[in-house]
N, C-alpha and C positions, 0 to 999 in steps of 0.2 A: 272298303269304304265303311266300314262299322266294325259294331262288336259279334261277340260269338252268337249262337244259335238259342239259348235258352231262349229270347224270343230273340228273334230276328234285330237285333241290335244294330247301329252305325250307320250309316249312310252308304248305302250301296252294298253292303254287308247283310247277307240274311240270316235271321235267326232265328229260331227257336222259341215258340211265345212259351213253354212250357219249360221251366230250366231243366236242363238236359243234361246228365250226365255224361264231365268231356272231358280235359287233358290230362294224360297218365303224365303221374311226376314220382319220383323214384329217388330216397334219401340221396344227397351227395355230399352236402359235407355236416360236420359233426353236429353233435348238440352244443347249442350255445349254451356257457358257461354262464346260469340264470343264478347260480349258488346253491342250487336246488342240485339238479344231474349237474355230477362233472359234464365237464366238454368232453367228447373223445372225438378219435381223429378217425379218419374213414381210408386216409392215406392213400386214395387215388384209386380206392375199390372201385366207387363210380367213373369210373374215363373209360374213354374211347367206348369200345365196342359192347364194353360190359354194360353200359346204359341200358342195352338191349336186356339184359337177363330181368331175371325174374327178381323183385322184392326180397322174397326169404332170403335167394344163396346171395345177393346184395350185402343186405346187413348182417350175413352166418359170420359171427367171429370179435362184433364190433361190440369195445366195453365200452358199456355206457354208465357204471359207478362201479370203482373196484374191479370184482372178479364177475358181476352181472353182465351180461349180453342178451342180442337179441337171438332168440336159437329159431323163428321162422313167423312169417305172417300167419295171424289166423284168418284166412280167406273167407272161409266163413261168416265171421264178423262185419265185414266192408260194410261202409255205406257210400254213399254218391261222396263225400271227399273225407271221408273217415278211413283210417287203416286203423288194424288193430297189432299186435305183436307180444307174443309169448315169450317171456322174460325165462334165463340161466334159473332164475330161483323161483320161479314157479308165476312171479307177477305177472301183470299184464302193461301195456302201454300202449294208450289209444293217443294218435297222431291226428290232427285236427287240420285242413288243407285250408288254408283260402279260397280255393278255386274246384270245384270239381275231378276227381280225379279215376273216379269209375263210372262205366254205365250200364243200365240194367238190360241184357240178354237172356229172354226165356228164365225168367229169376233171379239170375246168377249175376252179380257184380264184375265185370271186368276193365281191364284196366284199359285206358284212352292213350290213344298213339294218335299223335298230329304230326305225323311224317305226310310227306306226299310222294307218289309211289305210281308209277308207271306202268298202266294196263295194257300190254303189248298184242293183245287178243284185241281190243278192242279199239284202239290206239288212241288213248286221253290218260291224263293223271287222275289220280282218287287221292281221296283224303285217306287216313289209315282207319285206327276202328273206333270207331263211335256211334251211335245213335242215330247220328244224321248221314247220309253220305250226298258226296261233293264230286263232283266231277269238271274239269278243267280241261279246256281244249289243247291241243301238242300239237298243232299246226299255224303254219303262217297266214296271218292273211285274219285272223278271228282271235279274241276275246271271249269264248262262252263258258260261262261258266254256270252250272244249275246242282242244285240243290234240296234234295227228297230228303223228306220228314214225312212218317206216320202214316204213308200213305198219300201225300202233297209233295209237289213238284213245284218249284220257283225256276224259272230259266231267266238270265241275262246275259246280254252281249253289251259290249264297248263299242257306239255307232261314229265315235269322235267326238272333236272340238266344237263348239256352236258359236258363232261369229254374229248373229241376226236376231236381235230381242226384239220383245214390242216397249213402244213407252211406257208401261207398263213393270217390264223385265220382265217378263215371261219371254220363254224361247220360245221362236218361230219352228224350231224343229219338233217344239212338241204338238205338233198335228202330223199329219201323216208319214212324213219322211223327215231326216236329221238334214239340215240345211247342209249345202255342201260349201265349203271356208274357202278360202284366197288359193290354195293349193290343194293337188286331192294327193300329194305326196304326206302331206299330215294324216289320213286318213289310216296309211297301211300301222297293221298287227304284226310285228314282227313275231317267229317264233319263241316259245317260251326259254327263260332259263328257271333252273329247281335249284335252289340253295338250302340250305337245315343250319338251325340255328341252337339254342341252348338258352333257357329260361331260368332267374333263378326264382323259387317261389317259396314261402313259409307256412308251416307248418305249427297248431300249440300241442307241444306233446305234454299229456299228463298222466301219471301213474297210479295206481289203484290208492296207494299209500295218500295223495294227494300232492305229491311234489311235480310239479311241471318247470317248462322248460319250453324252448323254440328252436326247432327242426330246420334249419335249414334244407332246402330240400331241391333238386335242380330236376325239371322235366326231361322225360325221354326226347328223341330229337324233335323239333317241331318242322316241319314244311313252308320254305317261301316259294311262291310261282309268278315270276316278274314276267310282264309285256313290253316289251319297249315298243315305242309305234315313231312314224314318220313326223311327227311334231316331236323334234328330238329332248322337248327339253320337258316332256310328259311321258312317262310312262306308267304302269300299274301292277299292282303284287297284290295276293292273294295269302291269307295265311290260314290254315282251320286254326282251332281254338276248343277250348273246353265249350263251349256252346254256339258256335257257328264258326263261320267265315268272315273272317276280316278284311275288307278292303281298304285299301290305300290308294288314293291319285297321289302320284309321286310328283312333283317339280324340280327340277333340277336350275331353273335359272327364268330370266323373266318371260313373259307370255304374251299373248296379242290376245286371249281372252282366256279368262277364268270360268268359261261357262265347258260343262261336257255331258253327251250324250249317252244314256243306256237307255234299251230298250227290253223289257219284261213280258215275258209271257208266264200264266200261270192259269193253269185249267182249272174251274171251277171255282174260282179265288180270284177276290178284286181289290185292286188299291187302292187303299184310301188315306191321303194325309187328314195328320192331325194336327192339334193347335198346339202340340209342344214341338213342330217343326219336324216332327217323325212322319214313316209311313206302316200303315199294318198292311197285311195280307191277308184278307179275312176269306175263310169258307163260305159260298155261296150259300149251299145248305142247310147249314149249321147255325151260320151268324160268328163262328169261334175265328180265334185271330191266329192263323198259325204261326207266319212270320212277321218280323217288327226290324224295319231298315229305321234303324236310328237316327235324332238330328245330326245335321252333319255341324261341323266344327274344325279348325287346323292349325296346326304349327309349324313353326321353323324348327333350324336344327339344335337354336339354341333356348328352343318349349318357349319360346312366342306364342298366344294363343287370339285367336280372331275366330269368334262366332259368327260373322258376318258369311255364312254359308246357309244357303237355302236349296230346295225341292222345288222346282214344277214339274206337275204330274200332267198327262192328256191320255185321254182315252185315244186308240189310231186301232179301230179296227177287232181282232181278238188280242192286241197286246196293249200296250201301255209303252210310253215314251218318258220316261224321266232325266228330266235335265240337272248336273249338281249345279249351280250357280254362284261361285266365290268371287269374293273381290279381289276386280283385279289391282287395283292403286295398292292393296294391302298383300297383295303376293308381290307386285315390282315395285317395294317401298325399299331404299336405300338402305335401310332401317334391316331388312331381313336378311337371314343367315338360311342358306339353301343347303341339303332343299327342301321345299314346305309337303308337307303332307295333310292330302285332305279327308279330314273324319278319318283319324286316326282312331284305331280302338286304346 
């Protein structure tokens, strides 16, 4: 339901109030041919399995003008989405990422894997390596998903569908219990599936001499963690990200209500919407914001976009009940192209 973690982004999505260093991306295809660097080609060094490998032996061999290559990363160099790389004739070329693409460990720079990855010790999914970790349920019957930062703990579960507003539009399930809907076969969490996908992302590379150029660059594999639940025509996916976890309500077709249930627990941290339609996750203590669930917002498949998505929040207890609330006439408008996605990052 939102963007990555730097702060807690997106709608149902936590992230990160602090940008975080997160998604490892790993060159894959050549320099684009800016007039400055030739183009060179990478000819399929980056596929399949080699994704995995290390940066240096990646790029060991790749001309990027003439008889110049890159002979290894200076690791040293890094910054949160800077690479750097020691050129055949002594130059240097620092690569510039969009997006984050190390995080900082005990000093050191490393690199960000958004795989999701099966803890058979403990039996749940983990995100791979970054800053935050994520952990996702592998059983039927639940939705939980939680999320440690810095010493802070965000937990949520998917409680269902909400059928029962006030006139108002506020859900009735955000007081103490999530209303129960027309069937309580909509209610079941089916077990998860784990799919891994491929990013493309750019990069400005420029060289000491002053010539740049743009990097093409494809990230290591990324992690999806889908729910499908007994309301067949809703279900949910999880993605980490260079600074948090992305959620998605997925729809597949029309609906009997556009309203759905999480409930939040967070020790020591309370929620609080704000007037840009977001929510923070503030430390009791402190006062500081660690995570930030984004406004929510959705499209269709063919980038329709409908802001008509909101948050009611209720205090129930030591958690918290948040409802996403979309319209529904605008998710079963003849007009859409399935399936919509809500608060997409």
């Amino acid at each position: 339901m939102g963007k990555p973690l730097s702060v807690l982004k997106r709608a149902l999505s936590v992230f990160l109030s602090e940008a975080m260093v997160l998604t490892m991306v790993l060159p894959h295809v050549a320099f684009a041919d800016s007039g400055e660097i030739a183009a060179g080609d990478l000819n399929g060094i980056l596929s399949g399995e080699t994704l995995q490998t290390e940066t240096e032996e990646a790029f060991a061999g790749v001309e990027l003008q003439g008889d110049v290559f890159v002979l290894r990363e200076l690791t040293e160099e890094r910054e949160s989405n800077v690479k750097h790389f020691l050129m055949s004739d002594g130059s240097k070329v620092a690569a510039v990422y969009a997006e984050d693409v190390h995080y900082l460990e005990d000093s050191v720079w490393k690199e960000i894997d958004n795989d999701i990855v099966y803890n058979a010790e403990e039996g749940v999914y983990e995100n791979g390596a970054n800053s935050y970790a994520a952990r996702f349920s592998a059983a039927a019957g639940s939705a939980d998903v939680s999320i440690a930062y810095e010493g802070y703990t965000v937990e949520f579960e998917y409680t269902g569908p909400v059928y029962t507003l006030t006139a108002a539009g506020t859900a009735v399930a955000a007081a103490a219990e999530p209303v129960v809907s027309e069937t309580e076969a909509e209610y079941i969490v089916f077990a998860p599936e784990v799919t891994r996908q491929n990013e493309l992302v750019q990069a400005e590379v420029t060289e000491e001499s002053g010539l740049s150029a743009t990097l093409r660059a494809e990230k290591s594999v990324s992690g999806v963690i889908r729910y499908g639940t007994g309301a067949q025509t809703v279900s949910l996916e999880y993605l980490p990200t260079a600074r948090g976890i992305k959620e998605n309500i997925v729809i597949s077709g029309p609906v009997s209500t556009g309203a759905y249930g999480f409930r939040f627990t967070a020790q020591g941290m309370t929620l609080q919407p704000q007037q840009d339609g977001s929510i923070t996750v503030t430390a009791v203590d402190t006062g500081e914001t660690v995570f930030v669930i984004p406004a929510p917002y959705m499209t269709d498949a063919d980038g329709e976009l409908s802001q008509d998505v909101r948050y009611e929040v209720a205090r129930a207890g030591d958690a918290w009940n948040v409802t996403v609330i979309a319209d529904t006439e605008w998710i079963n408008s003849s007009e859409r192209t399935y399936p919509v996605k809500i608060d997409p990052a």
